[in-house]
Residue, then its C-alpha position, 0 to 999 in steps of 0.5 A: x779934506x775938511x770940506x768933504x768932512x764938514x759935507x758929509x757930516x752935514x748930510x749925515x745930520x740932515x738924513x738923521x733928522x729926517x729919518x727921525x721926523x719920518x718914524x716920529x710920524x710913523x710912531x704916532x699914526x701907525x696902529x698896534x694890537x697888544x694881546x693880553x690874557x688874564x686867567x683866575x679861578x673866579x672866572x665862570x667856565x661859560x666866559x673862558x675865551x671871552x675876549x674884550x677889546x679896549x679902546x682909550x683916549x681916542x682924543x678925536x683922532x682918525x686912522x684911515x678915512x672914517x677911522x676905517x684902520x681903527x674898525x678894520x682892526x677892532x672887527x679883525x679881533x672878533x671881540x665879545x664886546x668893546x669897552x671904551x675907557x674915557x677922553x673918546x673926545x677931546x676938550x680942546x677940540x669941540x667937534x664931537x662927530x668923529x666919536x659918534x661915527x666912530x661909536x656908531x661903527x663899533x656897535x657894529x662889530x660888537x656890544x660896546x661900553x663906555x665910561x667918561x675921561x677927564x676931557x669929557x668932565x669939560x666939555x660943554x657938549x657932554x649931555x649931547x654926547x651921551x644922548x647920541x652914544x645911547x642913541x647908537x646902541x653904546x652903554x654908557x656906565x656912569x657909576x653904574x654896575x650890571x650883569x654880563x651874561x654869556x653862555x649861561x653864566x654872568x659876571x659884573x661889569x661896572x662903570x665910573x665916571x671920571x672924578x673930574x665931574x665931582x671934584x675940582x682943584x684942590x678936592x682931587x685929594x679925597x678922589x681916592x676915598x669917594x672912588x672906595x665908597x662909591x665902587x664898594x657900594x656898586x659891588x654890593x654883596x655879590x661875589x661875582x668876578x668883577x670887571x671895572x672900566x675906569x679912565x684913572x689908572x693912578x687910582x689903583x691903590x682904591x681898585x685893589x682894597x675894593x676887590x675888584x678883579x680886572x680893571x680897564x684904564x687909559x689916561x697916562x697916554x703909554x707916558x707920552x715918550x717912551x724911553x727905553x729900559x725905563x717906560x713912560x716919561x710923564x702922564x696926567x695925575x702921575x707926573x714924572x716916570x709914572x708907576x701906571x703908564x701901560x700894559x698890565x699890573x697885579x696886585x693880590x687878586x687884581x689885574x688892570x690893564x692901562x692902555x696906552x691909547x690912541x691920540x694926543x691932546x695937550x702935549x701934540x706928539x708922541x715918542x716910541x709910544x705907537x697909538x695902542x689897541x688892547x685885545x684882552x682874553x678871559x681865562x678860567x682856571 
């Protein structure tokens, strides 16, 4: 009797641990659309409806031969534009062939904007990788502001550089301060509605004091391994059960959506945190 017990206990184990290896698989390569709609009185009339599709943390990984999962996915949202929030590559894997296709396919679907990551702060091929983005039609924003113009009407659409291109070590402390000087510069007098891509989700504190409106970020990876009633267990910058990790937070009259992003870096997998693609809507109240 203890011999059956001691059996069955052991292929019980064993069914567990592959069925959790299998949805571990699964988790990290099985593609999710989030839909998210943002509604204020500041956006014009003429981009209700507006759709943005967010792409974050791409970190060179593929879903589907060419990324043909990722496009088909992207081109089924029909969005107005694509905007890509940092880590497109990944530091420690130098080949930057799978962004560019990936970049060259998505111009394809729409106008797409993009705006660096730390992992790009560290990579020695960077000027490359600007120059072939631009060359494929890609935007790139760094520390940049413009008008986006649609239907007749514009809003502002601005771009930071990660903070990693300007401070090291132990300069991250003054990050807050340099990202309030240089987003109020790029702001300016106009009293437009406001969009900002930027890779830092922890830096919201300084997005709100500058009066920003609606802010795409990624870098926490969703927390890594999500747990459940909790959220994320760790990101970069944050550390432990961080406040940024996905989904959309508020504060005053500015939204910010953190993606929880696509692929995987220093830490290889990911735990009940599904790769994510961010399909947002503008509504005028």
């Amino acid at each position: 009797m203890k011999k059956r017990l001691s059996k069955k206990t052991l292929i019980s184990v064993c069914t567990l641990i592959a069925a959790l290896i299998i949805w571990t698989i699964w988790s990290n390569t099985a593609l999710t659309l989030s839909t998210v709609t943002v509604s204020s009185n500041r956006i014009p009339a003429a981009f209700n409806g507006f759709r943005i599709a967010q792409i974050s943390d791409l970190h060179n990984a593929v879903f589907g031969e060419d990324n043909a999962e990722l496009l088909q996915i992207l081109s089924e949202c029909e969005p107005n534009i694509i905007v890509i929030t940092g880590d497109l590559v990944d530091a420690e894997h130098t080949d930057i062939d799978v962004a560019l296709d990936f970049a060259k396919e998505a111009v394809q679907i729409a106008d797409t904007y993009y705006v660096t990551g730390n992992h790009e702060a560290s990579l020695s091929q960077y000027d490359e990788l600007k120059a072939e983005l631009e060359n494929t039609g890609v935007v790139v924003l760094e520390d940049k502001a413009m008008q986006l113009e649609y239907n007749g009407d514009d809003i502002t659409l601005i771009g930071l550089s990660d903070p990693s291109f300007t401070l090291k070590g132990d300069m991250f402390g003054e990050v807050p301060a340099m990202v309030d000087t240089k987003l109020r510069g790029l702001i300016g007098d106009k009293d437009n509605y406001t969009i900002l891509l930027s890779h830092r989700p922890e830096l919201f504190e300084a997005y709100v004091n500058c009066g920003v409106d609606l802010v795409f970020s990624g870098h926490a990876h969703g927390g890594q391994f999500r747990l459940p009633f909790i959220g994320g267990l760790v990101a970069p910058n944050q550390g432990l059960f961080p406040k940024y990790d996905a989904g959309l937070y508020t504060k005053g009259d500015t939204n910010m959506i953190v993606c929880r992003g696509l692929g995987n870096s220093i830490i290889p997998i990911r735990f009940n945190n599904r790769p994510e693609i961010v399909l947002l809507e503008l509504i005028a109240e």
